[in-house]
C-alpha positions as CSV (number, residue, x, y, z in Angstrom):
1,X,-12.3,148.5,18.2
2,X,-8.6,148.6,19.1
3,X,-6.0,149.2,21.4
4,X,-3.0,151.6,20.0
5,X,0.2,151.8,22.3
6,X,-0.3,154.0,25.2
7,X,1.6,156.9,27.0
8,X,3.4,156.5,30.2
9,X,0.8,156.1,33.3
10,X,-2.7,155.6,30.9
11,X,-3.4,152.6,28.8
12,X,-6.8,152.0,27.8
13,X,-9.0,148.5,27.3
14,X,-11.8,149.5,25.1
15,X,-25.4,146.8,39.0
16,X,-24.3,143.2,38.1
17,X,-23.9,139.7,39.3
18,X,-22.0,136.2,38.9
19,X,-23.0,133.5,37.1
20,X,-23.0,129.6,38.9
21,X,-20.6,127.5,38.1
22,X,-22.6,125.4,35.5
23,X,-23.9,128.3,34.1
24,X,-20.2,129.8,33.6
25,X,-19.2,126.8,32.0
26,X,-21.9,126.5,29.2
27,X,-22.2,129.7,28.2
28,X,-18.7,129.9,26.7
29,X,-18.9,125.9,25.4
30,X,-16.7,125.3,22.2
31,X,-19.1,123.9,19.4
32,X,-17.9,120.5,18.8
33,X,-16.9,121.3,15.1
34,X,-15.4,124.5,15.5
35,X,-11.2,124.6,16.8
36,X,-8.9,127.0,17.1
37,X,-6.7,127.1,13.6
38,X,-9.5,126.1,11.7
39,X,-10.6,128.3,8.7
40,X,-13.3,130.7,9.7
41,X,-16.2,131.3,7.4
42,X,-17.2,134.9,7.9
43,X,-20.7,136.0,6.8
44,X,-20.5,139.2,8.8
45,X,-18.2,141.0,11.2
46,X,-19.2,143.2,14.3
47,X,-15.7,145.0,14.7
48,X,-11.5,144.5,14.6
49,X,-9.5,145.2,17.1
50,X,-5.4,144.4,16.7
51,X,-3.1,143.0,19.0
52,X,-1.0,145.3,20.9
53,X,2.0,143.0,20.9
54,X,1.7,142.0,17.2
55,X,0.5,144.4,14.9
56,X,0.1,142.3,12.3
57,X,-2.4,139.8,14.5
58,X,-5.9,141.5,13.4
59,X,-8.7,140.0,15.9
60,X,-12.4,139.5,13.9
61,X,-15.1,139.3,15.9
62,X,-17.8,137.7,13.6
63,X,-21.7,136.4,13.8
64,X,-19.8,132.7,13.8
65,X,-17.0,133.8,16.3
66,X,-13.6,135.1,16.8
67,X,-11.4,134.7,14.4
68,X,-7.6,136.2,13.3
69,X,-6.6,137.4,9.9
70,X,-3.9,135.5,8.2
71,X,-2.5,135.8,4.8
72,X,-3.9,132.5,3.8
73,X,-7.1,133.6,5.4
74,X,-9.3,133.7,8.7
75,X,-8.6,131.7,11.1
76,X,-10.5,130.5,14.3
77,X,-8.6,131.7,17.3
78,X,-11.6,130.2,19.8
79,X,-13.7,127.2,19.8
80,X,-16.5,129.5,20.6
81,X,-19.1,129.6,17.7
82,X,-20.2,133.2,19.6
83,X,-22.0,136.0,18.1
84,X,-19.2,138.7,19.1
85,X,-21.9,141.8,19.2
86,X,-19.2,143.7,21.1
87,X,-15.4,143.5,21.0
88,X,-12.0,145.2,22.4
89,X,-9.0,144.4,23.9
90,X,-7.6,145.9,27.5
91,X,-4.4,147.9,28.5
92,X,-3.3,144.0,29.8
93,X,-3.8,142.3,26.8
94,X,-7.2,141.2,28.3
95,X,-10.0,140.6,25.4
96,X,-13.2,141.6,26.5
97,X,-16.7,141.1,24.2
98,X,-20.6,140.2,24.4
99,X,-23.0,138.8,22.3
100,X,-24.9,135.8,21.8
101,X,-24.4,131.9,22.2
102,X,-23.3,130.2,19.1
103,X,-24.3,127.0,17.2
104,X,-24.6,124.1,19.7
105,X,-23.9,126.4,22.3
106,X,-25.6,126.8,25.8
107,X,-26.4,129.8,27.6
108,X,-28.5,132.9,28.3
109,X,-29.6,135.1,24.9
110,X,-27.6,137.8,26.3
111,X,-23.8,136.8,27.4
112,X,-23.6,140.0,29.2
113,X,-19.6,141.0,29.7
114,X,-17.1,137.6,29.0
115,X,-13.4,137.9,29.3
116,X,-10.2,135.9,27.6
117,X,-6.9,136.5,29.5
118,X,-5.1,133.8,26.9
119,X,-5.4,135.4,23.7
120,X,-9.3,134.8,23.0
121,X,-8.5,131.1,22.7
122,X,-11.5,131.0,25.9
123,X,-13.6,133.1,27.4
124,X,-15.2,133.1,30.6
125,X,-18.2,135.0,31.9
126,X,-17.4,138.1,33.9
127,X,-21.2,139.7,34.4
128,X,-24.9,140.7,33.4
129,X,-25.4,137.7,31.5
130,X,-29.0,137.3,30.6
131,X,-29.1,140.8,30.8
132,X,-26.6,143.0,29.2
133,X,-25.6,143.1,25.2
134,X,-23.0,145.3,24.4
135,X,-23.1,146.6,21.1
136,X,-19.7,149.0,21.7
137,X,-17.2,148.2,24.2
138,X,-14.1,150.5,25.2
139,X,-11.6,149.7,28.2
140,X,-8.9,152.0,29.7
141,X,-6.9,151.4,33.1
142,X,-10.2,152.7,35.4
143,X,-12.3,150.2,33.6
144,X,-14.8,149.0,31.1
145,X,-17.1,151.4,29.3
146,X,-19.7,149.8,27.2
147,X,-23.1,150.4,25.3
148,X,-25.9,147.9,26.2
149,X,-28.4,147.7,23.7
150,X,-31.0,145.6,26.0
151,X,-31.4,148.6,28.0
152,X,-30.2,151.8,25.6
153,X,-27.7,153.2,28.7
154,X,-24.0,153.5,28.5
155,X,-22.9,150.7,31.1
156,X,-19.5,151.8,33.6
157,X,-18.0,149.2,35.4
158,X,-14.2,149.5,37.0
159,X,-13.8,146.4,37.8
160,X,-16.1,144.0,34.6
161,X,-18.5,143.1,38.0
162,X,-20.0,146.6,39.2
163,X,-21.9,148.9,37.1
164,X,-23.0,152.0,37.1
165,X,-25.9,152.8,34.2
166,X,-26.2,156.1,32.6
167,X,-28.8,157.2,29.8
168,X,-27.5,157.1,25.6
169,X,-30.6,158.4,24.2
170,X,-28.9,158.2,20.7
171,X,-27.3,155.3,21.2
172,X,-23.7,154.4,20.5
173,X,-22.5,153.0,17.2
174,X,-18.6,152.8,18.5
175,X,-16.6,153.9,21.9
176,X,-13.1,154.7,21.8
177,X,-10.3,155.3,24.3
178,X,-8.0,157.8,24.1
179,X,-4.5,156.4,25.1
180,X,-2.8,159.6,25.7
181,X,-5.5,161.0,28.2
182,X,-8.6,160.0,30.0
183,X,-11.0,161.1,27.4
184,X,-13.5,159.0,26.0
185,X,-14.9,159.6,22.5
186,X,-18.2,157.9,20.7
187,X,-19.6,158.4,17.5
188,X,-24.1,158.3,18.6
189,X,-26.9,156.9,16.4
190,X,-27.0,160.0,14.8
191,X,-23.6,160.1,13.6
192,X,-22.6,163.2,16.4
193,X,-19.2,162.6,17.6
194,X,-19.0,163.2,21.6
195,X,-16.2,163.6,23.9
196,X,-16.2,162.4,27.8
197,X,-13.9,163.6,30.1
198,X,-15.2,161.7,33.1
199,X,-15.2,158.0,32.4
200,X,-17.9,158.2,30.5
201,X,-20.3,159.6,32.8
202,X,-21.0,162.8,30.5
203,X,-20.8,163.5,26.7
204,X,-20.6,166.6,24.9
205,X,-20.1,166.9,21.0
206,X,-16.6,167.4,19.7
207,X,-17.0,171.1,17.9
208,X,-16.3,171.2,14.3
209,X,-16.5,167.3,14.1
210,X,-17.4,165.8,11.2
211,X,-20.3,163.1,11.0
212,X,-18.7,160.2,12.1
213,X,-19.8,155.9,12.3
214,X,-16.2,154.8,13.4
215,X,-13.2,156.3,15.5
216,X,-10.4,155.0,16.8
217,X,-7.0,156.9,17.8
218,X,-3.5,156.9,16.6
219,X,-0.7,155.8,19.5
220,X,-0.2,159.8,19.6
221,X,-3.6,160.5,20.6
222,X,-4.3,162.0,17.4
223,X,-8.2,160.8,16.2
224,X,-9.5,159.0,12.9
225,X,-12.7,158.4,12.1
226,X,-14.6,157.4,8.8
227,X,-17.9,159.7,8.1
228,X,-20.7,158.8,6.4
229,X,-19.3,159.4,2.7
230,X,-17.0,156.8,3.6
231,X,-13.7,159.4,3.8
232,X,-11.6,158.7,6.5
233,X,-11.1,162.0,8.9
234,X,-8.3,163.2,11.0
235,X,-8.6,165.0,13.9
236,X,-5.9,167.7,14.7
237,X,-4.1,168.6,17.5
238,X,-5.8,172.4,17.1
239,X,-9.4,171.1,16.9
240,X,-9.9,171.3,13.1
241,X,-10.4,168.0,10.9
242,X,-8.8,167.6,7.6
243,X,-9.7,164.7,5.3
244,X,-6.8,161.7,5.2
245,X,-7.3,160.9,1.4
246,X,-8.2,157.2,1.7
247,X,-12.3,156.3,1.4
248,X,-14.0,152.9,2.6
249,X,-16.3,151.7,0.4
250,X,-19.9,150.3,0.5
251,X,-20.6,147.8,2.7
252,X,-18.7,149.7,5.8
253,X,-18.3,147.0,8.8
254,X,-15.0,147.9,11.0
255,X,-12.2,150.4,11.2
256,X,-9.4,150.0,13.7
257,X,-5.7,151.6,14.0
258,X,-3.0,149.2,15.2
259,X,-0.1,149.8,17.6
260,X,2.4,150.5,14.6
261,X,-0.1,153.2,13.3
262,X,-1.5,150.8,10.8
263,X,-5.0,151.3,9.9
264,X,-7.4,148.6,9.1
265,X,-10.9,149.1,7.4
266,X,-13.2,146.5,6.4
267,X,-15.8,147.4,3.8
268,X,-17.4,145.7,1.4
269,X,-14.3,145.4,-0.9
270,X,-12.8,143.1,2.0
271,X,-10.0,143.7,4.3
272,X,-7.9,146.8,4.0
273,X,-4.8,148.8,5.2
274,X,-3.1,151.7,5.5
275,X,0.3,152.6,6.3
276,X,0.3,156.3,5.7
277,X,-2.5,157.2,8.4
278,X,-5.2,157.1,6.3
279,X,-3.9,158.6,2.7
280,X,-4.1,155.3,1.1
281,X,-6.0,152.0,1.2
282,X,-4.4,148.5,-0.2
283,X,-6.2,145.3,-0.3
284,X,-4.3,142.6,1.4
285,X,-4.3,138.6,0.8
286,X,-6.5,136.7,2.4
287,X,-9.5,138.1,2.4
């Protein structure tokens, strides 16, 4: 997931309790063999999410940890060897995922919420570790809005700490945050789009939506999402969809649409963009 620009007054991010000291401190331990800058060996990758101040910094949250796309390659941005499950970056610049402890690493199965406020360089617990592993995280300026797939319920928090649980019978595959308004959208298990206008408190489906896995939005509000075929699909302003053009191939792992309107897709073919909202893929370097 990522964060596009937002409007004036919204920007969006994408029960519980504290961890001790100790606890706090291994679960986010850098292996001793993995440093930021080093080259990142990426087996698989849980989502992208790009940096709202760079647009050209695109975050990778792999099974061996976090890492940044370069044009010489991926790059470790933490020392953390952690299973990113779950992944997006706040209207702050605040990283937020979940997961699992990494190779050499310490710590509950379940690292519940974990926060970065330098960059993902480290992360520190925030909540529900032991208990909570998100598998779809949006944030937006009320809060944190996340799927838990210990449990099957769509997790609300405003604050990272308190949580309110509500039932995803479906499931989510991906949460998004609408930065022009205080809609939530979700693609479920079953590939249904559904809108929120509550936090995230209630779905409904999106008429006339297409089968979705992924969605993101553009800066302007304006929706993409990649169905099942693998075609990339706009959402217009008048409720109808219309087919961008571009298709992600097999192997589909992570869409997401940068600040500049860029948009990023990683498929089996490897990293790609798209600077024309979705008529056209390119391969870039480094991947």
């Amino acid at each position: 997931m990522t964060r596009p620009r937002h409007a004036p007054g919204r920007r969006r991010a994408r029960t519980a309790f504290l961890l001790a000291p100790l606890l706090a401190l291994a679960a986010c331990s850098e292996a001793p063999d993995a440093e930021p800058g080093q080259p990142l060996d990426v087996t698989h990758v849980h989502g992208l999410a790009v940096d709202p101040e760079d647009p050209q910094r695109v975050f990778v949250a792999t099974h061996e940890g976090l890492g940044a796309w370069t044009e010489d390659g991926v790059e470790r941005v933490s020392g953390s060897t952690a299973d990113f499950m779950g992944f997006t970056i706040g209207p702050d610049g605040t990283l937020y995922g979940s997961g699992h402890p990494g190779r050499g690493e310490d710590g509950p199965s379940s690292l519940g919420l974990i926060r970065s406020d330098d960059g993902g360089r480290s992360w520190e617990p925030v909540s529900l570790a032991g208990e909570a592993d998100f598998h779809a995280l949006a944030a937006d300026d009320d809060g944190v809005v996340g799927y838990d797939a210990n449990t099957g319920q769509l997790r609300l928090s405003p604050d990272g700490e308190q949580w309110e649980d509500v039932d995803a019978p479906d499931g989510f595959l991906d949460l998004a945050a609408d930065p022009a308004s205080a809609r939530f959208l979700g693609t479920t298990g079953q590939g249904v789009l559904v809108a929120s206008e509550d936090g995230g408190r209630t779905f409904d489906p999106v008429p006339e939506a297409p089968r979705l896995l992924l969605v993101d939005f553009f800066s302007d509000g304006t929706t993409l999402g990649v169905a099942a075929d693998g075609s990339l699909q706009t959402g217009l302003a008048d409720g109808s969809w219309e087919d961008s053009g571009a298709r992600a191939g097999e192997g589909l792992q992570a869409m997401a649409v940068g600040p500049d309107g860029t948009v990023w897709v990683l498929d089996g073919e490897g990293l790609r963009r798209s600077t024309d909202r979705g008529r056209t893929l390119e391969s870039v370097p480094g991947w």
